[in-house]
C-alpha positions as CSV (number, residue, x, y, z in Angstrom):
1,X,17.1,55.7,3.2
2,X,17.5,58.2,6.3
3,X,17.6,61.1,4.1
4,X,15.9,64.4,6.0
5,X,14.9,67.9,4.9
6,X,15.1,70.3,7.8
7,X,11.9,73.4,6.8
8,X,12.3,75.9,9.4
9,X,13.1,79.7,9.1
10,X,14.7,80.6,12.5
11,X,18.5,79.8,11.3
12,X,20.1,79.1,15.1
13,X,16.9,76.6,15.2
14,X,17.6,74.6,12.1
15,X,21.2,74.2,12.9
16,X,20.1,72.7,16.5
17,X,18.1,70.2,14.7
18,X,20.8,69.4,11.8
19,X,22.9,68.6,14.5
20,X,20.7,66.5,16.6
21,X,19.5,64.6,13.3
22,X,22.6,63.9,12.0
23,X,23.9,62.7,15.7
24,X,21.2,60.5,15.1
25,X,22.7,58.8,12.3
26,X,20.5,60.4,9.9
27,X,21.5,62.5,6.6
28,X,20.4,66.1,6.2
29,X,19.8,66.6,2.8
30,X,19.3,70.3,2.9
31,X,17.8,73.0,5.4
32,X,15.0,75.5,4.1
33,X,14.2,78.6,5.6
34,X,10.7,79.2,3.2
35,X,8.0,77.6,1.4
36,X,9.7,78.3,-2.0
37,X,13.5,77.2,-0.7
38,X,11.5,73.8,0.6
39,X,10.3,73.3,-2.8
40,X,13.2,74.2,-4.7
41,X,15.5,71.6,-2.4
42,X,12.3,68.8,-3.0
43,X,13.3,69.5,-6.5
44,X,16.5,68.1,-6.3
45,X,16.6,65.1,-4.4
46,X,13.4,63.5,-2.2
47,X,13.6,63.2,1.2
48,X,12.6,60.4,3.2
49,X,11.1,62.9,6.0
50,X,10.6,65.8,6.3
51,X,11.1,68.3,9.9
52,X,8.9,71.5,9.5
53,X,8.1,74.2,11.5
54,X,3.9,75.0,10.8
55,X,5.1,79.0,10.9
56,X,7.3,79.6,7.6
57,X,9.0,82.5,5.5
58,X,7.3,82.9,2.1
59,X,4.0,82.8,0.6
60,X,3.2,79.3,2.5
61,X,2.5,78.0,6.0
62,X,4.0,74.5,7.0
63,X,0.2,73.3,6.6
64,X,-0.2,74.7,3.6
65,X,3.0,73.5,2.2
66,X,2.4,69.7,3.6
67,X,-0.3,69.7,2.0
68,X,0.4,70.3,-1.2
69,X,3.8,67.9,-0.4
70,X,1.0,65.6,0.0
71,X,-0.8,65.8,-3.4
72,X,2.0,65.1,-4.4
73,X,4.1,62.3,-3.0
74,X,3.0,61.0,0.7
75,X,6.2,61.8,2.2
76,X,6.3,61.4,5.7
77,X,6.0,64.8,7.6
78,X,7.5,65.7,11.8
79,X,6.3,68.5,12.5
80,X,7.9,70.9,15.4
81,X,5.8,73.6,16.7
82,X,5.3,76.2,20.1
83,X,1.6,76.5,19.0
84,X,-1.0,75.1,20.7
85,X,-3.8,76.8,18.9
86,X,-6.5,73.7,18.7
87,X,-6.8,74.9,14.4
88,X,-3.0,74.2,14.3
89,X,-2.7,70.6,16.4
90,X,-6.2,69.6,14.3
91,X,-4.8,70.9,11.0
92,X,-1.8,68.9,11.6
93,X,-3.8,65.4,12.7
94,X,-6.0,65.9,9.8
95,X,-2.7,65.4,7.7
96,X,-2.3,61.8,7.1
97,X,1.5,60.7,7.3
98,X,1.7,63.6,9.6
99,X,2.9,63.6,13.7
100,X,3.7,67.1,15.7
101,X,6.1,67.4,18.9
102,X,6.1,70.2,20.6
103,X,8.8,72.6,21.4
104,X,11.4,72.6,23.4
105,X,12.2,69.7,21.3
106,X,13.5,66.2,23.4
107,X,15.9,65.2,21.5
108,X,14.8,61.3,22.6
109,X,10.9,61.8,21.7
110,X,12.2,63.0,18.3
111,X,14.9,60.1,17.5
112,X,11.8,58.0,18.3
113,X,9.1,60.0,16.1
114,X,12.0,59.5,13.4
115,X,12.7,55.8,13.6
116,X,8.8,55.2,14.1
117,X,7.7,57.2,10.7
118,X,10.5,55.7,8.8
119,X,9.8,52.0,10.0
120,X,6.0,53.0,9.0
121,X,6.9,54.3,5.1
């Protein structure tokens, strides 16, 4: 039940995460670089978390996105983000099921965000 959907469009990122979460002993069940990819892969298979960067490719922010994710099926949500605009970190609390770090990424504040949100599902 460690199952993780990596939603971030900068490719060299996403592969940085993949390999921290899967060093982590999680599974990455698929890596989407847009809004529409994200959905397609939710399609498929649920995850048990999701990693998303707020700034997407596609027709949707990671805000937008989470939320409808939300309406949906309460999935639990990491986001990883350089902004500090107050509308983003506010947008993001306002999401329930929903934490932020912020990037440069520390690779042990996120294997404890992880084990934390999936301990709390």
């Amino acid at each position: 039940m460690n199952n993780v959907l990596i939603i971030e469009d900068e490719t060299i990122i996403s592969f940085g995460y993949r390999l921290q979460i899967e060093r982590m002993g999680f599974t990455v069940t698929g890596v989407a670089r847009s809004s529409e990819e994200a959905e397609a892969l939710m399609a498929e298979a649920r995850p048990d978390l999701i990693i998303m960067d707020v700034y997407l490719k596609g027709s949707k922010t990671g805000l937008e996105l989470a939320r409808e994710i939300h309406a949906k099926d309460p999935i639990p949500i990491v986001f990883l983000t350089a902004s500090t605009k107050p509308e983003i970190i506010e947008g993001i609390r306002q999401l329930k099921g929903c934490h932020y770090l912020a990037k440069p990424i520390n690779s042990d504040s996120l294997a404890d965000v992880l084990q934390r949100m999936l301990r709390s599902e």
